[in-house]
N, C-alpha and C positions, 0 to 999 in steps of 0.2 A: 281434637274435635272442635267445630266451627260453632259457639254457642250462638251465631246470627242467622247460621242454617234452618229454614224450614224443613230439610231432610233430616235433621236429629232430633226431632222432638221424641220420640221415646229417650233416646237418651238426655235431654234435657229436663223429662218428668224423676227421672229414675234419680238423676244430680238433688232434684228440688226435698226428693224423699228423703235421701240418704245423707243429712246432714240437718243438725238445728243452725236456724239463724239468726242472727243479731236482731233484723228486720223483717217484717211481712210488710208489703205493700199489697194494698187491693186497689186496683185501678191503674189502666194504662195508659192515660190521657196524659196531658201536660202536667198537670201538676204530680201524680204518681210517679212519673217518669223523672221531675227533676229531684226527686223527694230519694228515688232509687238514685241518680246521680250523687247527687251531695253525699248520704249515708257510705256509698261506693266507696268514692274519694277520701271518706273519712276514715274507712278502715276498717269500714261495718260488713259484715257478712248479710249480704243484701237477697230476697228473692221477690222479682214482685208477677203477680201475677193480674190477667185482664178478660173479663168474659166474652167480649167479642175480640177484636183488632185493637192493636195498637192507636186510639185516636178516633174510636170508631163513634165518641159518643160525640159531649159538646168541643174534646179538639179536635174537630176536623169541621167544625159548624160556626166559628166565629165570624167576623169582618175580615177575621185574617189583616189583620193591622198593629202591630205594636206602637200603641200611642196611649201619652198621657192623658187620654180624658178630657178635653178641655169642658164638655159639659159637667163636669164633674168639681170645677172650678166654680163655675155658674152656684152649684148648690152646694161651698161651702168646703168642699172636704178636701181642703190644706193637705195634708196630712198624705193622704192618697195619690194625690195630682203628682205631689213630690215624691213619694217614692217611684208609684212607676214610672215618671217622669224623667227619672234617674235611670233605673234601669232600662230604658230604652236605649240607653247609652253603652251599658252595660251588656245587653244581648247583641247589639249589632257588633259591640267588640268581639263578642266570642264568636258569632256567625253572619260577618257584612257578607256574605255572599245570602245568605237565608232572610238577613233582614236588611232591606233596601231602603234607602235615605229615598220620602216621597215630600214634594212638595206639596202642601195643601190650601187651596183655593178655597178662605170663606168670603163669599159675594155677597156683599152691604146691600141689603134694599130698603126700600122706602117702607115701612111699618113694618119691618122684620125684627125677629128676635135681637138681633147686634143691635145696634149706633155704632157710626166709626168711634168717637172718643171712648166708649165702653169699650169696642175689640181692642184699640190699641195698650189702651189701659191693661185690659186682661189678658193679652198675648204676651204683653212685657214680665208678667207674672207669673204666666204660663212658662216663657222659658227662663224667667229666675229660678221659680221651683227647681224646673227640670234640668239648670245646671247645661241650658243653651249656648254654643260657641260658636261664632264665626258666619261664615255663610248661613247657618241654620237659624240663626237669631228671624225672628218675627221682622217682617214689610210690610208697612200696610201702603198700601194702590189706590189714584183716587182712579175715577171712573173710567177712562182712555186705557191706561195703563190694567185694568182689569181686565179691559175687552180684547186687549193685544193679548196678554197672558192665555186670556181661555175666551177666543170669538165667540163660540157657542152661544155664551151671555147676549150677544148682539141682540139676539130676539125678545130680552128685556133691557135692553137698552133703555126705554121709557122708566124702568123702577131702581137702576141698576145706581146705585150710590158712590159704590169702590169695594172696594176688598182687604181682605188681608194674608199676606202670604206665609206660612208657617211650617217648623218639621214635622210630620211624620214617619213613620216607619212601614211598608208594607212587606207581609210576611206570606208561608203557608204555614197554618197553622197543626197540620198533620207532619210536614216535613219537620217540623220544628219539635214535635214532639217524637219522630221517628229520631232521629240527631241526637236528642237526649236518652233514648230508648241503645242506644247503641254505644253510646260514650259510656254509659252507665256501664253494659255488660264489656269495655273496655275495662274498666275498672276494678272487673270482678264479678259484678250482680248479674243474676239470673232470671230472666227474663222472660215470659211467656204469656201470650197471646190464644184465644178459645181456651183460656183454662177460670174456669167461674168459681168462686170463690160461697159453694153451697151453706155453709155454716160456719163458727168457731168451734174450737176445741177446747172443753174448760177443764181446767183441774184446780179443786179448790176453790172454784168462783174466779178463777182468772182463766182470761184468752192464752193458750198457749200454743197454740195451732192454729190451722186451717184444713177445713173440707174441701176439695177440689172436687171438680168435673171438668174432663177434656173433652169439652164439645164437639172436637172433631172424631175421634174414638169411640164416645160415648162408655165411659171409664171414669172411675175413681182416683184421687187418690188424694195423702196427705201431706200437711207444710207443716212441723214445726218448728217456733221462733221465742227469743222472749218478748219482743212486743211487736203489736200489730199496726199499722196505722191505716185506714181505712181515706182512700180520696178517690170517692168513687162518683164524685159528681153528684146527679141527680139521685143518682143509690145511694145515698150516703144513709139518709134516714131509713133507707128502708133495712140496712145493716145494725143501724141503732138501735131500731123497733125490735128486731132479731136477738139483738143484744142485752133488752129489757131497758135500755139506757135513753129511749127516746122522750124528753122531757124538757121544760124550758124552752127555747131559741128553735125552732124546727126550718126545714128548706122550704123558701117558695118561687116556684119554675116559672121563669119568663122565658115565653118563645119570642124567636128570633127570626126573622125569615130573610133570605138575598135571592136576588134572581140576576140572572146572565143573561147578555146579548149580546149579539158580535160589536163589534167594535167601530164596524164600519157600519150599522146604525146609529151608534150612538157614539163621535167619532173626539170621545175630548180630549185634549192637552194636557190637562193635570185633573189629577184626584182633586174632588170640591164634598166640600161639606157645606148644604143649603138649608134651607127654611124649605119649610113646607106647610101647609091651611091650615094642620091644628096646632102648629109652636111648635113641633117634634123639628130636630134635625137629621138630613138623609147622607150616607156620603153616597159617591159614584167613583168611581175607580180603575181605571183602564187596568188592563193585566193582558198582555200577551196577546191574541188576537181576539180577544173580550174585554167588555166594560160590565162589571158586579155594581149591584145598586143594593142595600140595605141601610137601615136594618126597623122590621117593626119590632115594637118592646109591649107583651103582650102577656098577660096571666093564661098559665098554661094549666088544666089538668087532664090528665089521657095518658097512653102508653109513655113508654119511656122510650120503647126500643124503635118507635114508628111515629115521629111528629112528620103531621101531613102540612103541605105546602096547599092551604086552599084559594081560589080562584078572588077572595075579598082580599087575601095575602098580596097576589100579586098584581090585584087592579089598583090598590092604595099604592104601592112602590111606581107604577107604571103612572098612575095620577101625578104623584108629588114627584116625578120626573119631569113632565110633561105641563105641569103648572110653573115650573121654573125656565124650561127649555123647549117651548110651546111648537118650534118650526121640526125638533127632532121627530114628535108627533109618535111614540112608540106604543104600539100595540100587543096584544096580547099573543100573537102568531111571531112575534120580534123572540119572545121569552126562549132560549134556547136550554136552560138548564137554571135550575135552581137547588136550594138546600135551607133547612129547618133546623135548626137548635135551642136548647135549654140551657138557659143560665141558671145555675142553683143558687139562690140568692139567700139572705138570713132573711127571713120574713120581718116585718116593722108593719105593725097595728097603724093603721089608717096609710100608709103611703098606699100609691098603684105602684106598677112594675117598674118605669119608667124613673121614679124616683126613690126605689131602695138604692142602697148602699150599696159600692161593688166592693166590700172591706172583706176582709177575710175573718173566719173564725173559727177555732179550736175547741173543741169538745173532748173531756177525758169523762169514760164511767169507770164505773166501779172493779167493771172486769178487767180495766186495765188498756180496754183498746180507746184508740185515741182516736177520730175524724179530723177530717179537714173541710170546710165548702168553701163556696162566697169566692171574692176576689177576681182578679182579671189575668189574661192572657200576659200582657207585660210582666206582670208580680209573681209568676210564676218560679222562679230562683230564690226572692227572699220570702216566701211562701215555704218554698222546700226547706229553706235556712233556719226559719221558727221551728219547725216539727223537727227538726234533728236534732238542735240543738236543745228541745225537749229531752229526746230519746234520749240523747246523751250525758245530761243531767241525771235521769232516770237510771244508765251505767253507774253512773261514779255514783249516788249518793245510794245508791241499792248494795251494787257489787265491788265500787270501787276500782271501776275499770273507767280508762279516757282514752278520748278517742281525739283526732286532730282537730282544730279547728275549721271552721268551713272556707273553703277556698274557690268555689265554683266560679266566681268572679275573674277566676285566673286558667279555668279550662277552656280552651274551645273545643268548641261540638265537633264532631266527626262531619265529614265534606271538607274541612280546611286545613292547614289553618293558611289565612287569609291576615296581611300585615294589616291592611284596609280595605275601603272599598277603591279604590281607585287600580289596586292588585288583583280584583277581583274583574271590572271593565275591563283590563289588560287579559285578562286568565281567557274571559268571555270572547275578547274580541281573537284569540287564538284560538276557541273551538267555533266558531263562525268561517274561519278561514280550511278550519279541516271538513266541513259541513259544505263548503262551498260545492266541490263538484258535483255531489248528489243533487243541487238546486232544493233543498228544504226551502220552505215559507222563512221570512228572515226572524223570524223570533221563536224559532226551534233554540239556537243558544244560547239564548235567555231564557228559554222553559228548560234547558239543560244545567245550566249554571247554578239558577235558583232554587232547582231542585235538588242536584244530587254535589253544587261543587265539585271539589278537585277530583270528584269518584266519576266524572263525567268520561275521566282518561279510560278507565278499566269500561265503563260502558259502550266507549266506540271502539274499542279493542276485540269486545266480542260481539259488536255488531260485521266485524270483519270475514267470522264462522258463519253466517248466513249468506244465500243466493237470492235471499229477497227482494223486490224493491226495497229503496231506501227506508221508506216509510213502517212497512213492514219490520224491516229486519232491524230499524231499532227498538220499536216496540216490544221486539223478540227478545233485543239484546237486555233493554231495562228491565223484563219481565225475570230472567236469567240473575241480574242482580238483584230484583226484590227478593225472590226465593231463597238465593245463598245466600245473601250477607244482610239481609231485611225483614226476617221471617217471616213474609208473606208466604199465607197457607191456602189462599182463593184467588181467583181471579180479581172478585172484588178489592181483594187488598192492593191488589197492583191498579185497576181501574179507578180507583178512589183515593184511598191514601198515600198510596205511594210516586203517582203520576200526577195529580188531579185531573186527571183529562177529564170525568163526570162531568166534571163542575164547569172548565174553560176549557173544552173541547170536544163536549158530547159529538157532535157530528162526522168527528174524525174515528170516533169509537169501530165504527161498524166494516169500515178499510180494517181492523189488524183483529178482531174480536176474534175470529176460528182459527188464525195461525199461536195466538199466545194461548189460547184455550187448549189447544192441543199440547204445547210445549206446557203448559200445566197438567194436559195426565200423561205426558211421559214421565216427570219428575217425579210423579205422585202415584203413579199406577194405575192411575182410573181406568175404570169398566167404562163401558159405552154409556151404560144408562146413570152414569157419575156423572160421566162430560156433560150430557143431558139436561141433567138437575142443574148442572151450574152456569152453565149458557142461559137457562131458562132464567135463574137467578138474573142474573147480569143485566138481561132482556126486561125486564120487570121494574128493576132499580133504575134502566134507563126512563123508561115509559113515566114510571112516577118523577122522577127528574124534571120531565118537559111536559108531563100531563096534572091539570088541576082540578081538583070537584068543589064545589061549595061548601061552604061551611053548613053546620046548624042554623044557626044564629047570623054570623058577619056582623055584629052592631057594632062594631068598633071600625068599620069602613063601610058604614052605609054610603058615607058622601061619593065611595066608589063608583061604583053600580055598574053605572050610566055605562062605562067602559066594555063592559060585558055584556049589554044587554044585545 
C-alpha cells in the first residue's frame, strides 16, 4: 500500500490507530514536516497529522525565499543571520533543483537605508556568517554597472548611487514542505493531511494521545504516542490554551502580503531588494512568467484560516514599486494574483511586527507536550534538530531507549537527488527539449523542474495516456501525480500547493479547471453535486486571489490611497 496515495486514506487512518508511537506531530507545514523527517531517520515511530493540506497555512504564504536575513543583520542578531545563513547552503545541497542559487540586486540611493561603505561592510559579514564561496561572495556596483545589471533603475538614474550584488536562494515554499512531507513517509512516518488534531488524550495529567477528525469523512478517531510535539504555527497557542499550558512568552501574528503580475509588466532581470518611503524594504522577484512583490510586516488579529489581502495591502506594495520604478507605472488592474500569511512570532513588549525576532522557541508544559513557534523558512532543519533531539533526550533519560543521531544534513529530499545545480540546468535543459514539440511557453521546464525534479520523467510519462491538448493533458498528468504519490485530496491541493499555478499563473487556471476537476471525481467518486461544491470552491479562492475590499482602518498605508481612488 502506497502511504503517499490519496486513495488509502482509510487505510492510512486505520495504520495511525493501530499502533502507539514514538512521536505526534501536529502540523503539516515546514517545520512539522522536517520535525517528522529528522525523528523518521532517526528511528522514531513517527505519525504527524495536519488539519487542512500539507502547507496550507504560513508554508505556502512566505517570500518563498531561502535567505539569510540580511535585515536581520541591520538589527543585530549574529546568531541568527549565521545560522540560517548556513543552512541556505545546506538546503540547496539536499534540494538545488527546489532551491535555486538567485542573485540579489540591492540599489544604493541617495537618502536610502544603505550607504555603499555600510552595504559593503555588511555584505562582507553577511557572507562570513553565512559561510559564502566563490562566485556567491558579495559585488558591490557603482552606478553604470547597476544600470547594465538591472536597466529598469534607468528611470532613477537621478538617485541611483550603485549597488550591491549578493546570494540568495529562491524557493517554493509548499514544494519544499511537500519534499519533506514525502522523504519523511520514505522513511517510515505516517502522514496525513484533513486530519485536525480535536484535543489531547491525558492519563495521569500527561498527553498520551491525540483526538482526530477527518475533515474529509467527517469521522473520528484516535493517535496514540509517548510524546506529542505541537508545530502548528499560528495554533500553536491555541493548542497550549487547550492544554492549560498557556503562560509566559505567548504568539504574536504578523501579516504578510505579496502580490503577482505578469512579468512582462513588470519585466526585471534580477531579484532586487529596495527602499521604500517609510524605511521598510520590498523584494521583487521574477519567477517563471511572473514577477511577486512583497512583503508588508503588519500586526495581525482575525481568523487564522482566512487572512484577507486588502485593497491598502496592495496599493502600498504597488506604491513602493512604482516609487523606485516610476516608468513601470503598475496599477491595480496589473495585480494578477496574490496571497496572505502569518508569521507566528514570540511576542517582545514594545517592538512592532517588523522588528520582533524571527528566533525560534520551545515551550514544555506540565502535560508533557512540547510547542514549537517563531523562526524562519531557512531554519527550518535545525529547528526540527532541537525538538528531536529534546525527544530524544526525553527516550534515554526516561526509558533508556537511543535513538541515532540527526543526520538530515545528509538526506536529500524526494524530486532528486541532484549532484548540483549545474546537474540540475542540465536535467532542465533535457525536459525543454522533450517539451519542445508540443510548443509550451519556454518556461513550462522550469515550472516543471522546480516543482516536481527528477519526478518531472513519470509526469510526462503519463501525460502520454491523454488525447488532450498539450496544455490540458499535463495538467491531467500533474494532477494524476498529486493524488497517488502527493496526497492531494482537492482540487485545491493540486491548484495551490502542489502546482502553484494560484499564485504565478491564475490566468492559465481556467484552460484545464473542468478537465482535472473531473479526473478528481473519477479518483474519488464524486456525485455531481460533490464536483459542484468543489468547482464552486476553486472559483471562489480564485476571485479572492485577484479581488480586494478595503480594510477597516488602512492607517498603516494611508500614504496609499491616491492609487485607488
Amino acid at each position: 500500500m502506497s502511504l503517499l496515495s490519496a486513495l488509502n486514506r482509510q487505510q492510512l487512518i486505520q495504520q495511525l490507530q493501530s499502533q502507539t508511537y514514538n512521536l505526534i506531530v501536529i502540523g503539516g507545514g515546514i517545520t512539522g514536516a522536517g520535525i517528522a523527517l529528522d525523528a523518521a531517520s532517526r528511528g522514531m515511530k513517527v505519525a504527524l497529522v495536519e488539519q487542512g493540506d500539507f502547507a496550507s497555512g504560513t508554508s505556502s504564504k512566505s517570500t518563498k525565499l531561502i535567505h539569510g536575513g540580511l535585515r536581520y543583520l541591520k538589527q543585530l542578531e549574529i546568531g541568527l543571520v549565521r545560522e540560517v545563513g548556513r543552512e541556505r547552503a545546506t538546503v540547496h545541497r539536499l534540494a538545488p533543483h527546489l532551491t535555486i542559487a538567485e542573485k540579489m540586486l540591492l540599489p544604493l540611493i541617495k537618502g536610502g537605508a544603505f550607504g555603499p561603505l555600510s552595504t559593503s561592510f555588511g555584505l562582507w559579514v553577511y557572507d562570513l556568517l553565512a559561510g559564502v564561496k566563490g562566485d556567491d561572495r558579495r559585488r558591490m556596483l557603482g552606478k553604470q554597472q547597476a544600470l547594465a545589471e538591472e536597466p529598469l533603475l534607468q528611470s532613477r538614474a537621478d538617485i541611483l548611487r550603485g549597488g550591491g550584488l549578493y546570494a540568495e536562494y529562491r524557493t517554493d515554499d509548499a514544494r519544499l514542505t511537500i519534499e519533506n512531507i514525502k522523504t519523511a513517509v520514505a522513511h517510515g512516518a505516517i502522514c496525513l493531511n484533513y486530519a485536525e488534531a480535536k484535543s489531547l488524550i491525558y492519563e495521569n495529567g500527561k498527553a498520551v494521545g491525540v483526538q482526530c477528525k477527518d475533515r474529509l469523512a467527517q469521522e473520528s478517531f484516535q493517535i496514540k504516542g509517548a510524546y506529542i510535539v505541537s508545530a502548528a504555527g499560528p495554533w500553536v497557542d491555541n493548542l497550549r490554551k487547550a492544554d492549560q499550558s498557556l503562560d509566559g512568552k505567548r504568539i504574536f501574528l504578523s501579516k504578510g502580503v505579496h502580490i503577482v503580475v505578469p512579468h512582462t509588466r513588470f519585466p526585471l532581470r534580477h531579484s532586487v531588494y529596495f527602499d521604500v518611503p517609510d524605511g521598510r524594504m520590498i523584494f521583487a522577484i521574477p519567477r517563471h512568467r511572473a514577477t511577486y512583490i512583497g512583503t508588508t510586516d503588519t500586526a495581525y488579529q482575525g481568523p487564522l484560516d482566512d487572512i484577507p489581502v486588502h485593497q491598502e495591502d496592495v496599493a502600498y506594495l504597488l506604491q513602493s514599486v512604482n516609487n523606485m520604478f516610476p516608468e513601470v507605472a503598475l496599477a491595480l488592474e496589473d495585480v494578477e494574483s496574490s496571497w496572505a500569511g502569518l508569521r507566528p512570532l514570540i511576542y517582545e513588549e514594545g517592538k512592532n511586527a517588523s522588528e520582533m525576532s524571527r528566533k525560534d522557541e520551545i515551550f514544555e508544559s506540565p502535560s508533557g507536550l512540547i510547542s514549537i513557534a517563531g523562526g524562519k523558512l531557512t531554519g527550518y532543519r535545525r529547528m526540527a534538530e532541537r525538538i528531536v533531539n529534546l525527544v530524544s533526550r526525553k527516550f534515554e533519560q526516561g526509558q533508556g531507549k537511543t535513538f541515532r543521531d540527526c543526520h538530515t544534513s545528509r538526506i536529500p529530499l524526494s524530486g532528486g537527488p541532484f549532484r548540483n545545480a549545474k546537474e540540475v540546468v542540465a536535467y532542465c535543459a533535457e525536459i525543454s527539449k522533450q517539451l519542445a514539440p508540443f510548443n509550451f511557453a519556454p518556461f513550462y521546464a522550469d515550472y516543471l523542474v522546480s516543482n516536481y525534479g527528477r519526478q518531472t520523467d513519470d509526469i510526462l510519462q503519463r501525460m502520454g495516456a491523454y488525447q488532450d491538448e498539450p496544455e490540458v493533458a499535463l495538467a491531467r498528468a500533474e494532477t494524476w501525480f498529486a493524488v497517488h504519490h502527493e496526497l492531494a485530496a482537492k482540487p485545491m491541493d493540486f491548484f495551490d500547493r502542489r502546482s502553484g499555478r494560484l499564485f504565478f499563473n491564475l490566468p492559465g487556471i481556467g484552460k484545464v479547471l473542468h478537465p482535472v476537476l473531473k479526473d478528481f471525481q473519477e479518483y474519488f467518486g464524486w456525485t455531481d453535486a460533490q464536483l459542484a461544491e468543489e468547482k464552486a470552491l476553486v472559483e471562489r479562492v480564485m476571485y479572492q486571489a485577484a479581488h480586494f475590499e478595503r480594510a477597516g482602518q488602512g492607517a498603516n498605508f494611508a500614504n496609499a490611497q491616491n492609487l485607488l481612488q
